[in-house]
C-alpha positions as CSV (number, residue, x, y, z in Angstrom):
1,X,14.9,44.3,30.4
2,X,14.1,41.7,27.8
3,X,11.6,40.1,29.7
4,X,10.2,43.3,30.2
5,X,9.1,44.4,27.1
6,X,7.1,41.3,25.9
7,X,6.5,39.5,22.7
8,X,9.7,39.5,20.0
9,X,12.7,42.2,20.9
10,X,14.3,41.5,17.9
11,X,14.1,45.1,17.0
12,X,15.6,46.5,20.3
13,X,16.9,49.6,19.5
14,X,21.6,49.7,21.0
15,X,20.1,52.3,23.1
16,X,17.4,49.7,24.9
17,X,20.6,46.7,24.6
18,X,23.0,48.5,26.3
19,X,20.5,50.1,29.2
20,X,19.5,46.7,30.2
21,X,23.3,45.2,29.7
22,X,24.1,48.5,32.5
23,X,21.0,46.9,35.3
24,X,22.8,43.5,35.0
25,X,22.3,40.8,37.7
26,X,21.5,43.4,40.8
27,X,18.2,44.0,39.6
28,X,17.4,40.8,37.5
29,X,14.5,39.1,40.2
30,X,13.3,43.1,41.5
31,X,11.9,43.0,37.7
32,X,9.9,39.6,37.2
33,X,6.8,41.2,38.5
34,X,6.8,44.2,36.3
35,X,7.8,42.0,33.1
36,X,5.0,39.4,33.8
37,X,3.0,42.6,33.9
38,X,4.2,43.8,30.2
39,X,4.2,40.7,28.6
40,X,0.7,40.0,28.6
41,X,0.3,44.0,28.0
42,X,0.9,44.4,24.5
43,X,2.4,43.1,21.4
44,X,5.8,43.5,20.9
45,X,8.1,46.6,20.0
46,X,9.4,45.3,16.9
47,X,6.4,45.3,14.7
48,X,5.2,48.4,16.8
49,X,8.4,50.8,16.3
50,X,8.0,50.2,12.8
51,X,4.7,52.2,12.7
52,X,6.5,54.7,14.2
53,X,6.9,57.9,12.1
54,X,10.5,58.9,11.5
55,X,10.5,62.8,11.0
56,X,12.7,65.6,11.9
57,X,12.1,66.9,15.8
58,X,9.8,69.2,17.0
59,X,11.0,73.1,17.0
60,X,13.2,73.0,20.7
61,X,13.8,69.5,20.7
62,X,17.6,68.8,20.5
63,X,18.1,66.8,16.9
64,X,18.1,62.7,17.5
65,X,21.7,62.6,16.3
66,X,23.8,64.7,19.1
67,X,21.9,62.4,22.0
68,X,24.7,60.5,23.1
69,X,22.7,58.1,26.8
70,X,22.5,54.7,26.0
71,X,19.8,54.1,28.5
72,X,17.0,55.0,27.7
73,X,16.2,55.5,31.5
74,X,19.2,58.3,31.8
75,X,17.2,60.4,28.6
76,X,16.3,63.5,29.7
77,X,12.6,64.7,28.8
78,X,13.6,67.0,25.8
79,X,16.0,63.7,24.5
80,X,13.3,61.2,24.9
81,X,10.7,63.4,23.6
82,X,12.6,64.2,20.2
83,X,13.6,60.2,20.4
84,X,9.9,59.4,20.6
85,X,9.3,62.1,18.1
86,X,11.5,61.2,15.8
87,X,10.5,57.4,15.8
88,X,13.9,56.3,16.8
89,X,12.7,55.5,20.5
90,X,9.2,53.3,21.1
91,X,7.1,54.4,24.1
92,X,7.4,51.2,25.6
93,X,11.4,50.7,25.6
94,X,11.6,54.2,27.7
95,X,8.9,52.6,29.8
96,X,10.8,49.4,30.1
97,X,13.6,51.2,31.2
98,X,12.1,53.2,34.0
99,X,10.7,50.3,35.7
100,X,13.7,48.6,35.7
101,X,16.2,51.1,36.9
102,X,13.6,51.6,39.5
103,X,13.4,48.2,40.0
104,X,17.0,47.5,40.5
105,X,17.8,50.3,42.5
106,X,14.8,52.7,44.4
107,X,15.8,50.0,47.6
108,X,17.6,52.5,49.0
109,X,16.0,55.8,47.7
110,X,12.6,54.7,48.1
111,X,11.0,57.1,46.1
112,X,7.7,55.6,45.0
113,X,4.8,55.0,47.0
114,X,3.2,52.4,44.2
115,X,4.2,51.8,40.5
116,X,0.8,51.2,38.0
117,X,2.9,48.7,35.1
118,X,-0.4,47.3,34.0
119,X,-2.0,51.2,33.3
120,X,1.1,52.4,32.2
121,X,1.8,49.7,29.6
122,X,-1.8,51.0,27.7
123,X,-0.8,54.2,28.0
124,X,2.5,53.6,26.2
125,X,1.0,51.9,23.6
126,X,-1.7,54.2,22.7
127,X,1.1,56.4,22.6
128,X,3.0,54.5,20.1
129,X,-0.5,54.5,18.4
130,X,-0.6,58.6,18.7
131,X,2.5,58.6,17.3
132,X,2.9,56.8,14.1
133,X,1.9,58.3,10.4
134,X,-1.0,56.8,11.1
135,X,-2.1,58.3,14.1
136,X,-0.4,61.4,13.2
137,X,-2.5,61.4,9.9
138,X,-6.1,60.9,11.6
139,X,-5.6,63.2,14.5
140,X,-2.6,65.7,14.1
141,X,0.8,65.7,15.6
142,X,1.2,63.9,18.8
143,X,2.0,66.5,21.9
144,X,5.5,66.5,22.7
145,X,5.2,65.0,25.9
146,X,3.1,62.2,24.5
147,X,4.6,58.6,25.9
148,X,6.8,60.4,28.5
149,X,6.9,58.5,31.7
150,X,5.8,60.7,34.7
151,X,5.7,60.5,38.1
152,X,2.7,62.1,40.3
153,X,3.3,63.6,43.8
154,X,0.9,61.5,46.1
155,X,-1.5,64.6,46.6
156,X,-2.8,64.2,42.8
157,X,-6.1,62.4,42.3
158,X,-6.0,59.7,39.7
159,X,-9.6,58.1,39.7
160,X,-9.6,54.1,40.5
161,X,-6.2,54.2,42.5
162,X,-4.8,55.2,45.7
163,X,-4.6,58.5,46.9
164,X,-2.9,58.5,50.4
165,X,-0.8,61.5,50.5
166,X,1.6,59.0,52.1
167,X,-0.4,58.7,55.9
168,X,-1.8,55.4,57.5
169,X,-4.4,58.0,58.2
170,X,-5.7,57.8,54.2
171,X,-4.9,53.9,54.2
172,X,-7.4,52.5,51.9
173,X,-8.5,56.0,50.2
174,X,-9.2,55.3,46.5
175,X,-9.2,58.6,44.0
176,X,-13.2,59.5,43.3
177,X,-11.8,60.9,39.8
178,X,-9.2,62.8,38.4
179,X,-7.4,66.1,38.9
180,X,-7.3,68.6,36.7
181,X,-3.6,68.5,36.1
182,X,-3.2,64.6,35.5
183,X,-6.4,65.0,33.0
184,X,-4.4,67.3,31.0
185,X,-1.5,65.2,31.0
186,X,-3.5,62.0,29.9
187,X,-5.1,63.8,27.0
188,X,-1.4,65.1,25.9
189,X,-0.3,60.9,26.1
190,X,2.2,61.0,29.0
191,X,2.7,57.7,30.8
192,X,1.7,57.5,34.3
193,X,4.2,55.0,36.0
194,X,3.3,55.8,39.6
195,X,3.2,57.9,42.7
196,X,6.4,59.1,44.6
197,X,6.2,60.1,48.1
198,X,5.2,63.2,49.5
199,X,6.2,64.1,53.1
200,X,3.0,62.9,55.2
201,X,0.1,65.5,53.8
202,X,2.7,68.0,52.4
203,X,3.2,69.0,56.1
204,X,7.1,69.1,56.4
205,X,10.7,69.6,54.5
206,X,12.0,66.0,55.4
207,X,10.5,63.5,53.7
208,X,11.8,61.3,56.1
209,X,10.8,58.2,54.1
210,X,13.2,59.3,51.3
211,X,16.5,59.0,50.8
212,X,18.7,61.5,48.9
213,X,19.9,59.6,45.7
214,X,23.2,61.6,46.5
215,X,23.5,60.4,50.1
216,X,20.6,58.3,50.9
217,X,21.0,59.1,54.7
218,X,20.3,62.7,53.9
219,X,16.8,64.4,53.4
220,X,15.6,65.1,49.5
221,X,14.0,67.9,50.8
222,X,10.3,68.3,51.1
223,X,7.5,67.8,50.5
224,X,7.7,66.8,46.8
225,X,11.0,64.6,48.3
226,X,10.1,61.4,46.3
227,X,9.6,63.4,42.9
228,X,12.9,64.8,43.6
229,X,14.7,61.5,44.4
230,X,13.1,59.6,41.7
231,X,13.9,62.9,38.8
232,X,17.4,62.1,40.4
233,X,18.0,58.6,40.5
234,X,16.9,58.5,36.5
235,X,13.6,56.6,37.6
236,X,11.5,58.9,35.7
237,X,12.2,61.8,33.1
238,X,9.2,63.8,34.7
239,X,7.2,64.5,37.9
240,X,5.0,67.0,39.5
241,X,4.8,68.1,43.0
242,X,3.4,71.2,44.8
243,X,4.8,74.3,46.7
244,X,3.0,75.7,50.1
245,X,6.1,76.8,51.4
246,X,9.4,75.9,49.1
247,X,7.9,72.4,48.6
248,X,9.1,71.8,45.0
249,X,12.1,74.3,45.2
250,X,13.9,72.8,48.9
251,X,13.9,69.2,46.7
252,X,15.2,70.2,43.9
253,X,17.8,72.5,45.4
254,X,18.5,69.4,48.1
255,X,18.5,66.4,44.3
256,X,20.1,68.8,41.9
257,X,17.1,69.0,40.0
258,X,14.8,71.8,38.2
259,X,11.4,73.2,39.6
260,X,9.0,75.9,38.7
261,X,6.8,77.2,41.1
262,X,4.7,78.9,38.8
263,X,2.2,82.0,39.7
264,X,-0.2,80.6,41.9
265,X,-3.4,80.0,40.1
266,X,-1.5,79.2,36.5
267,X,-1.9,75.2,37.6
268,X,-5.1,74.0,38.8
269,X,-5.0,72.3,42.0
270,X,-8.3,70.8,41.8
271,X,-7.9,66.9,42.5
272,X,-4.8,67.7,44.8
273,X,-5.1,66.9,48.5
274,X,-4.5,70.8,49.9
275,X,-2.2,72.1,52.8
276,X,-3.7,75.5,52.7
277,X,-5.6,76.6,49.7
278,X,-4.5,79.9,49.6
279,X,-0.7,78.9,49.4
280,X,-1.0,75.6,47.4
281,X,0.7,75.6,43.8
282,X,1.0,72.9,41.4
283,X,4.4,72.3,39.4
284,X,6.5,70.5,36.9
285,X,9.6,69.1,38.3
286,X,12.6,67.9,35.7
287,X,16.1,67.5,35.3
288,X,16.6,70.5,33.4
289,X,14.7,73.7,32.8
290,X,14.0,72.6,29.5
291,X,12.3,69.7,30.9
292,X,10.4,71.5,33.4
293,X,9.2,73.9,30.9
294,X,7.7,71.1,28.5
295,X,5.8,69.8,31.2
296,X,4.4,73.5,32.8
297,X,3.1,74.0,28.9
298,X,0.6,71.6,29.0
299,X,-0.4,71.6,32.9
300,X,-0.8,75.5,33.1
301,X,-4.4,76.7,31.8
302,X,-7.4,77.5,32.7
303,X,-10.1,75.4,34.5
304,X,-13.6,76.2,34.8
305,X,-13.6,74.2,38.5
306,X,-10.8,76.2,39.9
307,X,-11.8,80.3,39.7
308,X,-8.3,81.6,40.1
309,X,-7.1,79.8,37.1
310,X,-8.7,81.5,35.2
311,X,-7.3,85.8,35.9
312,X,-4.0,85.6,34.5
313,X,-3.0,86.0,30.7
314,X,-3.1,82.8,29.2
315,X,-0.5,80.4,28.7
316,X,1.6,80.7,25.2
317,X,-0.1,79.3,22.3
318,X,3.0,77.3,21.3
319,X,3.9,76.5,25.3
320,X,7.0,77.4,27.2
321,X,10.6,78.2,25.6
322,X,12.7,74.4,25.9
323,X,15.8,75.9,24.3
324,X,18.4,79.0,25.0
325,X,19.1,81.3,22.5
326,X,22.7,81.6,22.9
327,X,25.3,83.8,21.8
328,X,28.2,85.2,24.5
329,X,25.9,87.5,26.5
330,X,22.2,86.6,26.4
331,X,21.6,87.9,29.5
332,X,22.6,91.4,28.3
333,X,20.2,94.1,29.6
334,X,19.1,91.8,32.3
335,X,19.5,93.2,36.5
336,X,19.0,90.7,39.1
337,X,18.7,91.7,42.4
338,X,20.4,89.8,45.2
339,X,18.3,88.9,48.2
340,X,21.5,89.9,50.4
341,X,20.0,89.0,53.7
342,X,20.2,85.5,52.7
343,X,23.2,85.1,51.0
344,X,24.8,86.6,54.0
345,X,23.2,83.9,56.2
346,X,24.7,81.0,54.4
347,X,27.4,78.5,55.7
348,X,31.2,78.7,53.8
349,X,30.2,76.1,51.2
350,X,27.0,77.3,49.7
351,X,28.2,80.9,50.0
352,X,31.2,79.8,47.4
353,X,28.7,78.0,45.4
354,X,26.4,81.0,45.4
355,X,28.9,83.4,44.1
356,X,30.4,81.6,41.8
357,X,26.3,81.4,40.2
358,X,26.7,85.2,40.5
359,X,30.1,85.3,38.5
360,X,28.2,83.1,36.0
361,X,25.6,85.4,35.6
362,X,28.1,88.6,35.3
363,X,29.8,86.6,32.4
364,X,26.4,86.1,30.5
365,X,26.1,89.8,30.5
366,X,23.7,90.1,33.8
367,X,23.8,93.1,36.5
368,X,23.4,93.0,40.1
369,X,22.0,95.4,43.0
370,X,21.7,93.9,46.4
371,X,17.9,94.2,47.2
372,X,15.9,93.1,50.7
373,X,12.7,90.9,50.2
374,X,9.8,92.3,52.4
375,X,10.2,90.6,56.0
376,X,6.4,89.1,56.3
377,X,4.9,89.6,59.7
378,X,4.2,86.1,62.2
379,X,0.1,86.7,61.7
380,X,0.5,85.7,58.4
381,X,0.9,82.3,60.2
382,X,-2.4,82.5,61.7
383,X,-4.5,81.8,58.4
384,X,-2.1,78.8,57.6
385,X,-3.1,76.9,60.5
386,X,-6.6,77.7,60.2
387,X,-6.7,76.8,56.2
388,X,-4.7,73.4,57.2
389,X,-6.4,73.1,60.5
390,X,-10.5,73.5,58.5
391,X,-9.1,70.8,56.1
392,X,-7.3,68.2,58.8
393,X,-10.5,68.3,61.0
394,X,-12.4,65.4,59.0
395,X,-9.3,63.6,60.5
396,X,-9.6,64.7,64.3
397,X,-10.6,61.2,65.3
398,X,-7.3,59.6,63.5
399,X,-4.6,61.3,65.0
400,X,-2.9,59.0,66.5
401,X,-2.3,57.7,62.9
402,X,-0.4,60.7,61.8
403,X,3.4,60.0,61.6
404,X,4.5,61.5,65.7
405,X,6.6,63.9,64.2
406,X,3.9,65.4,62.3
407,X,1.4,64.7,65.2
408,X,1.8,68.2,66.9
409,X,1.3,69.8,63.8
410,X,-1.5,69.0,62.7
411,X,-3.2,69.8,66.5
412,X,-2.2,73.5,66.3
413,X,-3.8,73.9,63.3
414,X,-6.8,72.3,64.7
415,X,-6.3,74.9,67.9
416,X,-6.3,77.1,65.0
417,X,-9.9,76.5,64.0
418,X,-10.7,79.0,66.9
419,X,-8.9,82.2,66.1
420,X,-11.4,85.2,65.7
421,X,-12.5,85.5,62.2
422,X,-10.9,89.1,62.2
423,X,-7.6,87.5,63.0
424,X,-7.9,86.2,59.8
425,X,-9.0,88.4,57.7
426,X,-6.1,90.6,59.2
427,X,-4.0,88.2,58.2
428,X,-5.0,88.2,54.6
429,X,-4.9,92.2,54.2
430,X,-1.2,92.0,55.7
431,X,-0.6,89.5,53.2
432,X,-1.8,92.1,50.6
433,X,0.7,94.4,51.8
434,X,3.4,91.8,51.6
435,X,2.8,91.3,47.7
436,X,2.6,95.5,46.8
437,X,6.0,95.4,48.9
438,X,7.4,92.8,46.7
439,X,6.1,94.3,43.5
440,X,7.4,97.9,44.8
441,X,11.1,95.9,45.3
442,X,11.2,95.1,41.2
443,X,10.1,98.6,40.2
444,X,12.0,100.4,42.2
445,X,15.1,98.3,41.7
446,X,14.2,98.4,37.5
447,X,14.4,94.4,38.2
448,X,14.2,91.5,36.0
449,X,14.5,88.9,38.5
450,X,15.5,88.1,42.6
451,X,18.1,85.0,43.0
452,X,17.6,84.0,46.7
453,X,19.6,80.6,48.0
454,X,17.5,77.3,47.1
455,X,18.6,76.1,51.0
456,X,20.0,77.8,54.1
457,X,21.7,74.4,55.1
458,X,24.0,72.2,53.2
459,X,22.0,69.1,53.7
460,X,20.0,67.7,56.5
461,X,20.0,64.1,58.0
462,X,16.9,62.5,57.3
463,X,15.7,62.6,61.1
464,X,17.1,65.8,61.9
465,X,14.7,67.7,60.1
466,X,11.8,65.4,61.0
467,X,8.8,67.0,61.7
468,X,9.8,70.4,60.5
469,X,7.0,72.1,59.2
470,X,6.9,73.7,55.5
471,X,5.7,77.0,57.4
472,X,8.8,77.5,59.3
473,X,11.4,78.4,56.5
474,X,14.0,76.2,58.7
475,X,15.6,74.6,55.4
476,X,15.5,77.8,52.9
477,X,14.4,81.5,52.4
478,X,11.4,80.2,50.6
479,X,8.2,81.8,52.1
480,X,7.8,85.1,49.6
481,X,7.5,83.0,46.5
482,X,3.8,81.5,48.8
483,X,2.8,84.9,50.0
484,X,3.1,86.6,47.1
485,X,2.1,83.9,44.2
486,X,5.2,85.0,42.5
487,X,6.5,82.4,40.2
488,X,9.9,80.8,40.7
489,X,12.1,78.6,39.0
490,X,14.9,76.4,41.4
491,X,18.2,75.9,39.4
492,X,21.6,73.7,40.1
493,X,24.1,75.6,41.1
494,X,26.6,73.0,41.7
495,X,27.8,70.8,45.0
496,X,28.8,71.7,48.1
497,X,32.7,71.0,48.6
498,X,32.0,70.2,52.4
499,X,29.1,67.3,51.8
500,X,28.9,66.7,47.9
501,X,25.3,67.7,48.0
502,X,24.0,69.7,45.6
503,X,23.0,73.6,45.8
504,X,20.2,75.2,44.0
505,X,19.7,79.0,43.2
506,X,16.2,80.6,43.2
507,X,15.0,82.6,40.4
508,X,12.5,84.8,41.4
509,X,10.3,87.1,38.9
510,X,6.6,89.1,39.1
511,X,3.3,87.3,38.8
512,X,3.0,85.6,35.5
513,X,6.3,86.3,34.3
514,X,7.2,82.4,33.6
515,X,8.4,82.8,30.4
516,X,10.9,85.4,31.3
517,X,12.5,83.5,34.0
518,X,12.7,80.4,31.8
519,X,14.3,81.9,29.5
520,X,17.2,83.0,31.7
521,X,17.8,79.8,33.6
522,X,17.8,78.2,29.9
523,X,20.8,80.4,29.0
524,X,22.5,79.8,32.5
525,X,21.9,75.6,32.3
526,X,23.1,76.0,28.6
527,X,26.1,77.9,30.1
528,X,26.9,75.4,33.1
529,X,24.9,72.7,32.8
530,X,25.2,71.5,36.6
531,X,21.8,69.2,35.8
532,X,23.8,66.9,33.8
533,X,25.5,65.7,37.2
534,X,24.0,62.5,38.2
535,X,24.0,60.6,41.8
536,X,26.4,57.6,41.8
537,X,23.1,55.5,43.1
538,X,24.1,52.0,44.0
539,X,22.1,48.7,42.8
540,X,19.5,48.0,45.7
541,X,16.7,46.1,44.2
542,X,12.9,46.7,45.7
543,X,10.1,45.2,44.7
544,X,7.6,48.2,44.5
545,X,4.2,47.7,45.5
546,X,2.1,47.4,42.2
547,X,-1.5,48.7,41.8
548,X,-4.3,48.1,39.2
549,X,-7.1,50.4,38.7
550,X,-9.9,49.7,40.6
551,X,-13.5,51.1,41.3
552,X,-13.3,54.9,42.4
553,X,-14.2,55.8,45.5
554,X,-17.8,57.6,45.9
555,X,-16.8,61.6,46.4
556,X,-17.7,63.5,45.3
557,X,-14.1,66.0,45.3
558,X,-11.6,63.6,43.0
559,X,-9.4,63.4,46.4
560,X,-12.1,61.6,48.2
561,X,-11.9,63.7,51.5
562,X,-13.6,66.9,52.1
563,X,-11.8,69.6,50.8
564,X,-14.3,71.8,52.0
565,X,-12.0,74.9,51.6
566,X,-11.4,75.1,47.9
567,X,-13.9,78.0,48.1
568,X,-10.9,80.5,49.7
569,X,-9.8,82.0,47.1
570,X,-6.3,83.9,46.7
571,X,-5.1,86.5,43.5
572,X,-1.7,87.3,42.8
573,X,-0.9,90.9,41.7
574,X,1.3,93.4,40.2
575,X,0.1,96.3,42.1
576,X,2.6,98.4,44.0
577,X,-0.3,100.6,45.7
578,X,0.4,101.5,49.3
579,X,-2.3,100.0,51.3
C-alpha cells in the first residue's frame, strides 16, 4: 500500500499502516500497476492531509472516535465519510485501500469489469482540495459523499470510457457523455474507481461471471451481481446498480448487502443502457441502509432530460435519514403486512431466518396482518419483450455474440417486436390495474409497509441459474416492486444455517415513501446489525484491466447505442380507483 500512495507516507494515518500490514505478500505484485499509476498522480498525503480541516462530523455521521476498522478498505460509507469529514482520513488513503484489497483479492470474485486509477486519483485529490478550510472556505461545506470511492454498474455512461454492459456484443463501445446519475455524483466529489459487472445487458439473475464473496461458486445474484460482490468483498464503500425485475434487491439479498429500489422515476436513468424503459430504476447499493441512503440523497432529483423525474415530491432538502432514532420501540404504531404467499413458499432455512426478522420486528414495537400482493396477469409480459426486443434490434446482426445462455432471450424479444400494438397497450392498462390493486392492499390493510422474502432459494450455483431471465421471478418474489414503481429497500436478515449464504428481507412501501421505509430498516440494522457480517474472502490477486479516459464516442444518447425508446414513458401512483 506504500507504493501506492506516492510521494512521502510519512504521515500515514495507523488506520492506512495496519490495512496495508492486513494485504501482506498475497497481493504485493497484483498492485504495482495501480501504484505506478498513483505515484505520478499526485503529491503525497502527508503535506496534503494537513490541509485537511479537522471539525466535528456532519449531523448523521457516527463521531470519528467510536470507529473502530483499521482498514480503511473495511470503512463503511457513513465511517469514511465522517473520517473524510472530520480530516482524520485523506481521500487518497481510502482510495489506496480499495485498489489494493481489490487488487489482492477480486481473483476469485471477479467483480470489476475495469478499474480507472489514473481518473480516480484526480478525483481524490480534488476531493482533498473540496475538503480542506480552504476549499471549505471558498465554496461551502464539501457534500458528504465527497472523496467516497464508488463503483458504477456497467449500464451507466461515463463519457471517454467503456460502456459495454459486460457483452462482446458492445466490445469497443466508448460512453458519448455522461448519465445523469454519475453527473450528480461527480459534482458531489465521489471517486469513480470503476465498473463492476452487470449480468450480460441486465438480462438475467446469475451473473455468471461473478462469484459470491461468500461462496465464490455461488451466484451474487443479478443483474447488479458485481456491485453486490465488490459492496461485499470491502472493494468499494459504494455502488449503484438498477432494478427491472429484483435486479439490485436478488444481489443484495444473495451478498448480505443493502439496496433501495427507489420509486421509479425518483433516479434518472438517462445515460443507462435500458432493459425495458418502463421497468428500469436506478439505485444506491451499500453495506448498510445508512449507506444506501447517503448515496439515494444526491442521485434522486429531477432531470429536465428524463420527464418522469420530474412528478413526484421532491427529494428532502437535507437528503435521506443516515441514522435511527432509537429508544426500545421505535417501530411503535407501525403495521407491516406479510406477503404470506411467499413466506409459505420458502425452503426450512430461509423460513427460520424469515421469522426470526418478524420476531425482531414484534420486539421493536411493529404489528403484523398477513396480506396477498396482487397476482399480475402473463400479458404484462408482452410489453417487456417488446420494450427489450425495440431496444436489442440495433443488435440483430450480432447475436451470435450474446453470451448462449442469454442468446434465446434476446430473440423472443425480438419475435416480440411483432405483437399487435393493442396487445400492448392492453398490457399497460392491466398494469394500471396492478398498481390501484397494490395501493388498495396498504389502505385497506391501514399499512405502513409489505416485507416479502429478498429470495425464494437459498443460493444458486453460478451455472444453474444461467440464463434465467430477470422477467421470470425464478430467484425471488420481486416483480410488484417493477409493476408498480413502488420503492423498496432489501435488508440482511441473517444466513442460512443450511449454506451460510445470506438472506435478505424486502421492505416494501407506496410510491415515494423512501423516507419512511428508511427509517424503519435504520431502526432494524441498528437493532441487529446483520450488515456488519463480512465474507471470509480469501487472497487471490488479479490484475484488473485498467482504463484511461479517452475520446467519447460520437452519440448522440451518452450510451452510444440507440436508445430509441426513452420516449415510453411510465407514472407510478397512489390511486386505489377501480379501473
Amino acid at each position: 500500500m506504500s507504493a501506492v500512495g506516492g510521494g512521502s507516507r510519512s504521515g500515514l494515518t495507523r488506520r492506512g499502516f495496519l490495512g496495508a500490514a492486513a494485504l501482506g505478500a498475497a497481493g504485493a505484485a497484483s498492485v504495482t500497476a495501480v501504484a505506478a499509476v498513483a505515484a505520478v498522480a499526485a503529491p503525497g498525503v502527508a503535506a496534503a492531509r494537513s490541509t485537511v480541516r479537522r471539525s466535528a462530523p456532519a449531523q448523521g455521521l457516527p463521531a470519528p472516535g467510536s470507529i473502530t476498522a483499521t482498514d480503511p478498505a473495511l470503512l463503511s460509507a457513513v465511517e469514511a465519510a465522517s473520517l473524510l469529514q472530520s480530516g482524520t482520513l485523506h481521500p487518497r488513503e481510502l482510495l489506496d485501500a480499495c485498489l489494493n484489497r481489490s487488487a489482492a483479492f477480486d481473483g476469485a470474485t471477479g467483480g470489476w469489469v475495469r478499474i480507472y486509477p489514473e481518473m480516480a486519483y484526480e478525483a481524490a485529490d480534488a476531493a482533498a482540495q473540496r475538503l480542506s478550510g480552504k476549499g471549505r472556505a471558498a465554496v461551502g461545506d464539501a457534500p458528504l459523499v465527497c472523496g467516497l470511492p464508488l463503483a458504477l454498474k456497467d449500464l451507466f455512461a461515463v463519457a471517454g470510457l467503456p460502456l459495454t454492459a459486460s457483452s462482446k456484443v458492445l466490445e469497443g463501445n466508448i460512453a458519448a457523455g455522461d448519465s445523469t446519475a454519475w453527473t450528480r455524483l461527480r459534482d458531489a466529489g465521489m471517486v469513480l474507481m470503476g465498473h463492476a459487472h452487470t449480468d450480460e445487458f441486465a438480462i438475467g439473475v446469475a451473473t455468471e461471471q461473478v462469484g459470491n464473496p461468500w461462496n465464490t461458486e455461488y451466484s451474487p445474484g443479478g443483474s447488479s451481481g458485481g456491485s453486490a460482490a465488490v459492496l461485499a468483498a470491502r472493494f468499494v464503500p459504494l455502488a449503484t446498480g438498477t432494478d427491472t425485475g429484483g435486479s439490485l434487491r436478488l444481489p443484495a439479498s444473495a451478498c448480505g448487502i443493502t439496496s433501495i429500489k427507489p420509486t421509479f422515476g425518483r433516479c434518472s436513468t438517462r445515460g443507462v443502457i435500458p432493459l425495458t424503459w418502463t421497468r428500469d430504476h436506478a439505485g444506491p447499493m451499500g453495506r448498510s441502509v445508512a449507506d444506501a441512503a447517503l448515496l439515494l440523497g444526491f442521485m434522486a432529483g429531477a432531470d429536465p432530460d428524463d420527464p418522469t423525474t420530474t412528478v413526484g415530491p421532491d427529494v428532502p432538502a437535507g437528503g435521506y435519514p443516515i441514522a435511527a432514532k432509537g429508544g426500545p420501540t421505535p417501530l411503535s404504531g407501525k403495521r407491516f403486512g406479510v406477503a404470506r404467499r411467499s413466506v409459505d413458499a420458502l425452503p426450512a432455512p430461509l423460513g427460520t431466518l424469515f421469522a426470526k426478522y418478524l420476531d425482531l420486528i414484534g420486539r421493536l414495537g411493529g404489528s403484523f396482518v398477513d396480506v396477498a400482493l396482487p397476482i399480475a396477469g402473463p400479458d404484462l409480459l408482452t410489453g417487456d419483450s417488446a420494450e427489450m426486443g425495440s431496444y436489442h434490434k440495433q443488435f440483430a446482426d450480432k447475436l451470435g455474440s450474446y453470451r448462449l445462455d442469454n442468446n434465446v432471450t434476446v430473440a423472443g424479444a425480438l419475435a416480440a417486436l411483432a405483437v399487435p400494438s393493442i396487445d400492448y397497450m392492453t398490457a399497460a392498462r392491466n398494469r394500471l390495474v396492478y398498481q390501484h390493486e397494490y395501493n388498495r392492499m396498504f389502505v385497506d390493510n391501514d399499512l405502513d409497509a409489505v416485507l416479502v422474502p429478498g429470495s425464494k432459494v437459498d443460493g444458486s450455483k453460478r451455472l444453474e441459474i444461467a440464463g434465467v431471465s430477470v422477467f421470470g421471478g425464478t430467484t425471488g418474489d420481486v416483480r410488484w416492486a417493477n409493476l408498480t414503481g413502488a420503492p423498496v429497500i432489501c435488508t440482511p436478515a441473517g444466513r442460512s444455517a443450511a449454506t451460510g449464504l445470506p438472506f435478505g428481507v424486502q421492505i416494501g412501501g407506496r410510491p415515494w415513501d423512501e423516507t419512511a421505509l428508511i427509517e424503519i430498516a435504520l431502526e432494524l440494522q441498528a437493532a441487529r446489525p446483520d450488515w456488519t457480517e463480512a465474507p471470509p474472502v480469501a487472497p487471490a490477486p488479479r490484475q484488473i484491466p485498467q482504463v484511461r479516459v479517452t475520446t467519447p464516442g460520437p452519440g448522440p444518447d451518452p450510451t452510444n447505442t440507440a436508445n430509441i425508446g426513452f420516449g415510453f414513458h411510465f407514472l407510478p401512483t397512489t390511486s386505489t380507483v377501480a379501473i
